[in-house]
C-alpha positions in Angstrom: 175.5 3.9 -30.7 174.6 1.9 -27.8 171.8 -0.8 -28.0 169.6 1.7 -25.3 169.9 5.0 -25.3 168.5 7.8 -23.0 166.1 8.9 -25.5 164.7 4.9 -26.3 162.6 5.3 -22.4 160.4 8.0 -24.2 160.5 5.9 -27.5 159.1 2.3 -26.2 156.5 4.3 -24.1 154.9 6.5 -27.2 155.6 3.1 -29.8 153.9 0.6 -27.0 151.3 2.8 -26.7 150.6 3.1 -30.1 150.8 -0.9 -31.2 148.6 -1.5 -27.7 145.8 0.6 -28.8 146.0 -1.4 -32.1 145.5 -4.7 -29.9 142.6 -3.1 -28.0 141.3 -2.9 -31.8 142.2 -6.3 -32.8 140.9 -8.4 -29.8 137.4 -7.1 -29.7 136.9 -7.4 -33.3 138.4 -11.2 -33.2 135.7 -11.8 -29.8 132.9 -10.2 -30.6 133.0 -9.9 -34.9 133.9 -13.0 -36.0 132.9 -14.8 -32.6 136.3 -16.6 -32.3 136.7 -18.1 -28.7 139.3 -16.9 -26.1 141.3 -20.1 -26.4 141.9 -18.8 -30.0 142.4 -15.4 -29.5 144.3 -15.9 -26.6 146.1 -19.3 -27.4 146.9 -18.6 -31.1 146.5 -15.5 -32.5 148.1 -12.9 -29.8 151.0 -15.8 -29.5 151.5 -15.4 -33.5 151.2 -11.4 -33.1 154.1 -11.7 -30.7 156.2 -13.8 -32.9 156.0 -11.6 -36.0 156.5 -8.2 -33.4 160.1 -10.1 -32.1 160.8 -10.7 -36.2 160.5 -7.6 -36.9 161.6 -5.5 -34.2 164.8 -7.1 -33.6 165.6 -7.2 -37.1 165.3 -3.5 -37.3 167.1 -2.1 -33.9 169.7 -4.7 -35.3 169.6 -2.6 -38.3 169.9 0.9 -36.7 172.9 -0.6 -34.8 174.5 -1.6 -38.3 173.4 1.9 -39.5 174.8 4.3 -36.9 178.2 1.8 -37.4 178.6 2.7 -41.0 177.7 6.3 -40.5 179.5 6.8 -37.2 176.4 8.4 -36.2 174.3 8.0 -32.4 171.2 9.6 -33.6 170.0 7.0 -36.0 166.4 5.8 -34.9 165.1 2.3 -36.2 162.2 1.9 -38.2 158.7 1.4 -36.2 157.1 -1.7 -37.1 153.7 -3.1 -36.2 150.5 -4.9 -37.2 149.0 -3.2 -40.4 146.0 -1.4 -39.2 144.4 -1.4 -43.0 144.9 -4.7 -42.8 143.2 -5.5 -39.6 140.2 -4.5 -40.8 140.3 -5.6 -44.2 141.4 -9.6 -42.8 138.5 -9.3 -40.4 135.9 -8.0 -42.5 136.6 -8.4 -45.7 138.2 -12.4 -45.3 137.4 -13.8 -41.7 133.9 -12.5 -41.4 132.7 -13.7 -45.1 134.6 -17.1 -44.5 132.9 -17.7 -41.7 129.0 -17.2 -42.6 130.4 -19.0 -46.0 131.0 -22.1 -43.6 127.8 -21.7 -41.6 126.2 -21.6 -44.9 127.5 -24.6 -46.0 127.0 -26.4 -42.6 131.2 -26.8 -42.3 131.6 -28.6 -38.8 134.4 -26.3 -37.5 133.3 -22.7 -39.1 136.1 -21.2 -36.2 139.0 -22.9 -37.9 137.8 -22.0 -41.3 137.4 -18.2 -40.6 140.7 -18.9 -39.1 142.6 -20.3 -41.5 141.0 -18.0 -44.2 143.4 -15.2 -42.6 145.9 -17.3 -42.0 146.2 -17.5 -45.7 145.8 -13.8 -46.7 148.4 -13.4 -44.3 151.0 -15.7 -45.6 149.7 -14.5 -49.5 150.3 -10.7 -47.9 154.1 -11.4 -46.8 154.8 -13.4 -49.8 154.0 -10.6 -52.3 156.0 -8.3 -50.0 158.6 -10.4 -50.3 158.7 -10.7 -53.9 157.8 -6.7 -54.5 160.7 -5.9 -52.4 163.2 -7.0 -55.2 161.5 -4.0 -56.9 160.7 -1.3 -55.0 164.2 0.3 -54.9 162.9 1.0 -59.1 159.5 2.5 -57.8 161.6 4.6 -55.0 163.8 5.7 -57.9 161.2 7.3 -60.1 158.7 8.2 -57.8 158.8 12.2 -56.7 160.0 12.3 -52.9 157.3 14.8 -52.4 154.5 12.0 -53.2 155.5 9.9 -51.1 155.3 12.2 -48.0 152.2 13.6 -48.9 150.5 9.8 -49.1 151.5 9.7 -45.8 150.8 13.0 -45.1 147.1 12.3 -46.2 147.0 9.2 -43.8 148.2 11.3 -40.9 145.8 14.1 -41.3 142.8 12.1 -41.6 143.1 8.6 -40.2 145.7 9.4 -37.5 144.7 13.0 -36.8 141.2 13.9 -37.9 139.9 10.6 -36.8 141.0 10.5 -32.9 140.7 14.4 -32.6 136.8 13.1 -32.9 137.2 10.5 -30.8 139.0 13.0 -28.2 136.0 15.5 -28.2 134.0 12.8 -27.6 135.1 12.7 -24.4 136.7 16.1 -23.7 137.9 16.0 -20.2 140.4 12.8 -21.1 140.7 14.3 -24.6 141.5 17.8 -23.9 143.7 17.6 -21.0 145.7 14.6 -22.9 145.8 16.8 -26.0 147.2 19.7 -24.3 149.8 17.4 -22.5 151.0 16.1 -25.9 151.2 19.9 -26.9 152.9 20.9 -24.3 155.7 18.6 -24.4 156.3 18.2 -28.1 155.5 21.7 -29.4 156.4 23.6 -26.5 159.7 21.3 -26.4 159.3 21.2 -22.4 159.8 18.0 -20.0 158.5 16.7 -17.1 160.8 17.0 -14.0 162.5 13.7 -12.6 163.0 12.5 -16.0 159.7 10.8 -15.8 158.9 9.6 -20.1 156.3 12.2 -21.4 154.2 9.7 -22.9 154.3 7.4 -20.1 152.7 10.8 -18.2 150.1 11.1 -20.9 148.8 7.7 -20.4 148.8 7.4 -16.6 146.9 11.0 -16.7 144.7 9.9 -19.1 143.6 6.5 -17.4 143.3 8.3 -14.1 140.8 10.6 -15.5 139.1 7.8 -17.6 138.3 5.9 -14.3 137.4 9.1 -12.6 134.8 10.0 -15.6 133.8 6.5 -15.9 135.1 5.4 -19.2 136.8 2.7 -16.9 136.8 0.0 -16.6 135.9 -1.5 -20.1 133.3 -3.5 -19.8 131.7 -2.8 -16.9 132.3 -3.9 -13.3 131.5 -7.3 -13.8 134.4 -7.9 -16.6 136.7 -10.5 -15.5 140.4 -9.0 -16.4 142.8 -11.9 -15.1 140.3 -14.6 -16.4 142.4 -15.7 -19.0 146.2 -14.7 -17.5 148.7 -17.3 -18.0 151.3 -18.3 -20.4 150.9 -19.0 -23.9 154.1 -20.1 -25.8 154.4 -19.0 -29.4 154.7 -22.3 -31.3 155.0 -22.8 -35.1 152.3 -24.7 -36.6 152.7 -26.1 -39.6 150.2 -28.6 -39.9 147.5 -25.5 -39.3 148.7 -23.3 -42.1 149.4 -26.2 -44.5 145.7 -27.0 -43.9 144.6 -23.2 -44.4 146.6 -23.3 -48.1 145.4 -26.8 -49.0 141.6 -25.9 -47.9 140.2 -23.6 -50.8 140.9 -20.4 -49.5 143.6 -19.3 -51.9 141.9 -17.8 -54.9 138.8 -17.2 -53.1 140.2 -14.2 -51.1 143.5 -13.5 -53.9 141.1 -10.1 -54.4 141.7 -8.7 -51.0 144.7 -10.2 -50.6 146.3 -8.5 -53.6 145.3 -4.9 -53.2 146.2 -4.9 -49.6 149.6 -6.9 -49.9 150.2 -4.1 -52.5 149.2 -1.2 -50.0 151.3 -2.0 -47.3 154.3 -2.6 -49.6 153.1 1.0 -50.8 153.0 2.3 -47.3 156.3 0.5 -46.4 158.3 2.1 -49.0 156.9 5.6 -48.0 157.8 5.2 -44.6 161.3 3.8 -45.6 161.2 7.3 -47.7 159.7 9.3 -44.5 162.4 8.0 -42.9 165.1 9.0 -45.4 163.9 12.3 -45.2 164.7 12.4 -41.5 168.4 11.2 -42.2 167.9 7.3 -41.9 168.3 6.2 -45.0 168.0 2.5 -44.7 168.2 0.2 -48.0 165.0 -0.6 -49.4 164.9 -4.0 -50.2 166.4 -5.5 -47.1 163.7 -3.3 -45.2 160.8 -4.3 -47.0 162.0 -8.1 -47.2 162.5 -8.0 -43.2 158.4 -7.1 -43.0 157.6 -9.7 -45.5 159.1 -12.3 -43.4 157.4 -11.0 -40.4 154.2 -11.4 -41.9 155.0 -14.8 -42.9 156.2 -16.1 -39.5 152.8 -14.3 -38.3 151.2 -16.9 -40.4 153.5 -19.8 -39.2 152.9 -19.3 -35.6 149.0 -18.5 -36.3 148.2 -14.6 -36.6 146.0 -13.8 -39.6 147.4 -10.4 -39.4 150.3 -9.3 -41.5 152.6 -6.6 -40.1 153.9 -3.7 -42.1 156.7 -0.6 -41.8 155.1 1.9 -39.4 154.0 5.6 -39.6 156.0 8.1 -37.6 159.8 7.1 -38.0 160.4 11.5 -37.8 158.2 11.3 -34.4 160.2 8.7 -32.6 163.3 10.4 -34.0 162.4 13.6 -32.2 161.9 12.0 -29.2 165.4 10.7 -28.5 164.5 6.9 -29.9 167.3 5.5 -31.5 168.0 1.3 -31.5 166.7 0.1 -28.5 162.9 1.2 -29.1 162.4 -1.0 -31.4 164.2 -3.7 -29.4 162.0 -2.9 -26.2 158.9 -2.8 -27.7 159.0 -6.6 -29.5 159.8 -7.9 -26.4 157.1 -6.0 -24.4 154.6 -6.8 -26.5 155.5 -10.3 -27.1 155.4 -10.5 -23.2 151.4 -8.9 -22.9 150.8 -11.2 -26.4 152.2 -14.7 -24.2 150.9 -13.9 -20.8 146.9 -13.4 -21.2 147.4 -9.1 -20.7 145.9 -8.1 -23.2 143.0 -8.8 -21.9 143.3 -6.9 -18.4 144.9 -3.7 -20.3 141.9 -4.0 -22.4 139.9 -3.6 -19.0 142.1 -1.0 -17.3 142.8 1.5 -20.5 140.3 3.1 -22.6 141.8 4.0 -26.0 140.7 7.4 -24.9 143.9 7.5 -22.5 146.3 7.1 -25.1 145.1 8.0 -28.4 146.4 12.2 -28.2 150.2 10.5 -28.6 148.7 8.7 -31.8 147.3 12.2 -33.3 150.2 14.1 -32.5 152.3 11.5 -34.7 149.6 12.2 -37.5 150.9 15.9 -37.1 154.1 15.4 -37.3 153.8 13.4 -40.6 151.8 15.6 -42.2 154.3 18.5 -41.2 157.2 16.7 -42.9 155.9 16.9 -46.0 156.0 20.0 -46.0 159.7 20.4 -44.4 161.9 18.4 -46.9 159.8 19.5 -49.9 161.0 22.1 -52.3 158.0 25.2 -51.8 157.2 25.0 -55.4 156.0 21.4 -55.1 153.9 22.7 -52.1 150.3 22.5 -54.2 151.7 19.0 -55.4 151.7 18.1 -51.3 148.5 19.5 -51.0 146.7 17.6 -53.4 148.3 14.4 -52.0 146.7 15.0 -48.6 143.2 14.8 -50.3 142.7 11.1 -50.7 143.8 10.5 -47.5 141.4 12.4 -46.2 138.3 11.2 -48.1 139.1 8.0 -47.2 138.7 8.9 -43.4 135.4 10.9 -44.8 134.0 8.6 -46.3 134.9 5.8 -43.3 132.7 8.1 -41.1 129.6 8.4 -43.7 129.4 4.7 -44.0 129.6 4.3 -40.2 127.1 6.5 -39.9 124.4 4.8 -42.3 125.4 2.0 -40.8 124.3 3.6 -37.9 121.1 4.9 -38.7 120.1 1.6 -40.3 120.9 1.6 -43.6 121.8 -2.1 -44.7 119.5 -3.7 -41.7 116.5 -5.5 -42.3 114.1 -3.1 -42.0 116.2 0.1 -43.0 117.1 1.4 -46.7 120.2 -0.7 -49.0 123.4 1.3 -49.5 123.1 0.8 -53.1 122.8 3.0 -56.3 119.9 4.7 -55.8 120.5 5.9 -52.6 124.1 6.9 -54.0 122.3 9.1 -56.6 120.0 10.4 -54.0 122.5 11.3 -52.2 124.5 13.1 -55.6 121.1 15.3 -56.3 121.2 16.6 -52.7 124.6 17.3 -52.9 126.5 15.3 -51.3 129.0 13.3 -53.7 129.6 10.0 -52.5 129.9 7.9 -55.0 133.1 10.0 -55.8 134.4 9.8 -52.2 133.5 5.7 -52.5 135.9 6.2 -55.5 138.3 7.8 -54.0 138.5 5.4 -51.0 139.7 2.2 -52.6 143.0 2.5 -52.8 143.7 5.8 -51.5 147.5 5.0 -51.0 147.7 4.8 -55.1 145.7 7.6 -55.7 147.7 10.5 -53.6 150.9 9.2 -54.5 150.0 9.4 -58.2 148.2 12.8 -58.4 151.3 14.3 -55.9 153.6 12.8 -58.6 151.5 14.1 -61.3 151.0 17.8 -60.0 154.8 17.7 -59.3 155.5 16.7 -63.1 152.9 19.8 -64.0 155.0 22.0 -61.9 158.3 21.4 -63.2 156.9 21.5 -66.6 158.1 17.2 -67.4 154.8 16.7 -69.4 156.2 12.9 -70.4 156.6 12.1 -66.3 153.2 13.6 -65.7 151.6 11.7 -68.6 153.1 8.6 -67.5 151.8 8.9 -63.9 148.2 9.3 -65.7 149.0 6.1 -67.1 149.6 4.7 -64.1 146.6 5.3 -63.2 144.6 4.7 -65.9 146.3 0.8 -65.8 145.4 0.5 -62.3 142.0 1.7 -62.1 141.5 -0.8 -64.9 143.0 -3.4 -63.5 140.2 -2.4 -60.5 142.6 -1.9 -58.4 142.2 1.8 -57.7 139.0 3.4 -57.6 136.5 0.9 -58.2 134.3 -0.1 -55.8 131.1 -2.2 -55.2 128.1 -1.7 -53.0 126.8 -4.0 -50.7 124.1 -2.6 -48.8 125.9 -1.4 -46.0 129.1 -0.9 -47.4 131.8 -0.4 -50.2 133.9 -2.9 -51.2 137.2 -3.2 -53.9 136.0 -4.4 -57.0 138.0 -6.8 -59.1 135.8 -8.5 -61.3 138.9 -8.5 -64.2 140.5 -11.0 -61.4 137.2 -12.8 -61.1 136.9 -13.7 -64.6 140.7 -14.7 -64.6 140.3 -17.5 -62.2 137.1 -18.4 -63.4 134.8 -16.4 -60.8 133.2 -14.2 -63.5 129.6 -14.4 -64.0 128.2 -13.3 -66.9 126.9 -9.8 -67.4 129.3 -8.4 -64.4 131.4 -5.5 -65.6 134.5 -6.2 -66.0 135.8 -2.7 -65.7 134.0 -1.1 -62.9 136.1 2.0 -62.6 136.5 2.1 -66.5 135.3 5.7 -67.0 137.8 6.7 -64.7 140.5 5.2 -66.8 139.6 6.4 -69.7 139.8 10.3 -67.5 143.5 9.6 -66.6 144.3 8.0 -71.0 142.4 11.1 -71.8 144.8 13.3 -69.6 147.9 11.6 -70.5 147.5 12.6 -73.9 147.0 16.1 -72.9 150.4 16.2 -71.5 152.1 14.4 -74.5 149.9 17.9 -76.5 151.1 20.1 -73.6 154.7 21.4 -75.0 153.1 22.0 -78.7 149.9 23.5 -77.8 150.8 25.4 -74.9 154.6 28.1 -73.9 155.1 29.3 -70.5 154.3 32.9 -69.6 157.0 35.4 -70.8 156.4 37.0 -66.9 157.1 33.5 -65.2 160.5 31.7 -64.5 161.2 28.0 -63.5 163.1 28.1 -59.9 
């Protein structure tokens, strides 16, 4: 298999796409959440994003190439690789923002660097637990049902990557529509554009040239300054910064986000690496996983708080013809936009608008997978695993929206427990979407895996995946959840009282009743084969 192929032209266009509509995500929140100044967003970070895109992608073409040797295959396609999106908002929000108003607080002389080096150290934290994890995920891949994992995944695709930007398309239908039924066209109808001309590169120039003529573009307004901050900015370790980040109090303070979403995108790694196997790339496990883990890392090094992670959509590059040189072409493209000050005139010149029908169609194609390679009697199983997926996206939108209407502002209504129970007596369950919501990932793959033990009547598996769960939403890790007025948050107070963060009267064990639900199912299973016989009418196929 050559390092390009014919199909990789379609393949850099739909993955560069996709990881540029990311940074039009990332820079705004960095400018105008956390206030950091262009010299930092521009200087530092996007440099550090570039590094840890080069790590990654490279190592994974390289990887395809070794692949498609072994096999004597030319259809392998790499693995995509990008910036978590999870964990942009959780570093941002969750780390950066609360580090930040911690050091205004406390009068720090330099509250930019703190914030800073805050995610710098989640970051580093985030790669390092990948690293270590990776030495046993090929254990977790082993005894974890294929068809959980692709309906985790599934879940994600239907509501982050699909429900979410089919919104966001409506909301401005003559770019959304006409994208959509591009997208459609090509991929479903299985039709191509004459000249050879990429179809997504056709998606997006159709969709900016209608954003412009509806007046989407350009972002921000006529008197935005695109090339203000074009030039070159080399990617340059620094050592001194991140030593200073890890020696400067931020490491247990933030060890509760860190943890969860370091475990998440492991999760979501090893389910793309089984996505992927599905499609008939199987690449080894640890390798893969380890290869991500140093990319975060060097992300830290070279100064990006944001770790990167396996991408969704391996089956949707496949069928477009990507093989090695995808992956190869988009590092260095986006290390070039990252080094050169771009970002910020692509952030001018395309609305997310333009490109975001390529990103729901991948959600499509993910969820359809799961259904492809798994057995049809492990069909309700896939179903179930779609859920939390889902109500995380749900419940996404209902916090955004009380946020909106000014719940959590000074003169509007807290997002606490009584409005939660208001809520529950009019119907509307939130508090069990909230539930749901933190860590999602955990909860589809374990109630796929338990349906699927239920199925093919293995009451010990099912019972063990209840406890699974039960450990982990005690642990806080899954399912619990505080309130903070204008939003949810993970709750690991177990964690807190380990390092000495504890203060008295806090529950320890916030999602405890929902433990004892998954013991108290466990043991149901263990009772299933003595208190229960299948039908004399049904057979096991």
């Amino acid at each position: 298999m050559k390092l390009v192929s014919k199909g990789d032209a379609e393949g850099f266009v739909a993955a560069f796409v996709n990881n540029i509509v990311q940074l039009l995500i990332l820079a705004p929140l960095c400018v105008g959440v956390l206030g950091f100044s262009p010299e930092l967003v521009y200087g530092k970070i996007l440099p550090g994003v570039a590094m840890s895109f080069l790590v990654g992608n490279l190592y994974y073409a390289w990887q395809a190439l070794r692949l498609a040797k072994r096999e004597g295959r030319d259809d392998v396609c790499a693995l995509p690789y990008g910036i978590s999106t999870p964990a942009i908002f959780a570093h941002v929000f969750l780390v950066m923002l609360p580090a930040k108003q911690l050091a205004l607080a406390q009068g720090v002389p330099d509250p930019e660097r703190f914030a800073w080096h805050a995610g710098l150290v989640a970051c580093a934290l985030g790669g390092l637990l990948e690293v270590m994890l990776s030495f046993c995920a090929p254990f977790i891949r082993r005894h974890t049902p294929q068809a959980a994992m692709l309906a985790t995944l599934g879940g994600v695709g239907v509501g982050l990557l699909g429900l979410s930007f089919f919104f966001q398309l409506f909301a401005a239908p003559v770019v959304g529509i006409v994208t959509l039924v591009l997208v459609f066209l090509v991929f479903f109808g299985r039709m191509k554009f004459r000249g050879g001309l990429p179809a997504t590169l056709v998606v997006l120039l159709v969709g900016t040239a209608l954003a412009w003529a509806t007046g989407l573009a350009p972002v921000g307004g006529p008197e935005a300054r695109p090339f203000a901050h074009f030039g070159f900015y080399p990617t340059v370790p620094m050592p001194g910064e991140l030593f200073a980040a890890l020696t400067g109090g931020h490491l247990v303070a933030y060890l509760s986000v860190v943890i969860p979403i370091g475990l998440l995108g492991v999760l979501a790694s090893l389910q793309n690496i089984e996505s992927a196997a599905a499609a008939g790339d199987s690449y080894p496990v640890r390798s893969s996983l380890l290869a991500s883990g140093v990319g975060s890392l060097a992300a830290a090094l070279f100064g990006s708080p944001f770790p990167t992670s396996i991408y969704i959509g391996h089956p949707a590059w496949k069928k477009l013809g990507a093989r090695a040189g995808y992956s190869f072409l988009n590092g260095a493209a986006i290390a070039l936009v990252c080094t050169t000050g771009l970002m910020a005139a692509l952030a001018w010149l395309i609305p997310a608008q333009a490109g975001v029908a390529i990103i729901l169609w991948i959600g499509v194609i993910i969820a359809v997978q799961a259904f492809e390679v798994t057995p049809p009697r492990h069909y309700p199983a896939v179903v179930i695993g779609l859920f939390p997926g889902v109500a995380a996206w749900v419940m996404l939108v209902v916090k955004g929206s009380l946020v909106a209407a000014g719940v959590g502002s000074a003169d509007g209504p807290a997002l606490d427990a009584a409005l939660v129970a208001a809520a529950h007596a009019g119907g509307a369950f939130i508090g069990g979407g909230f539930a749901l919501e933190q860590g999602f990932l955990y909860a589809a793959m374990i109630w796929a895996a338990i349906v699927v033990g239920i199925v093919d009547r293995a009451w010990l598996r099912a019972a063990a995946w209840c406890g699974v769960g039960a450990l982990l939403s005690a642990l806080g890790l899954m399912h619990a959840y505080a309130l903070t007025g204008r939003d949810t948050v993970i709750s690991l107070p177990l964690l807190d009282w380990l390092t000495g963060n504890w203060t008295p009267g806090q529950t320890l064990f916030p999602a405890g009743g929902i433990a004892l639900g998954y013991a108290c199912a466990a043991l149901i299973f263990l009772a299933a084969r003595r208190v229960a016989v299948p039908r004399a009418d049904d057979d096991l196929v």
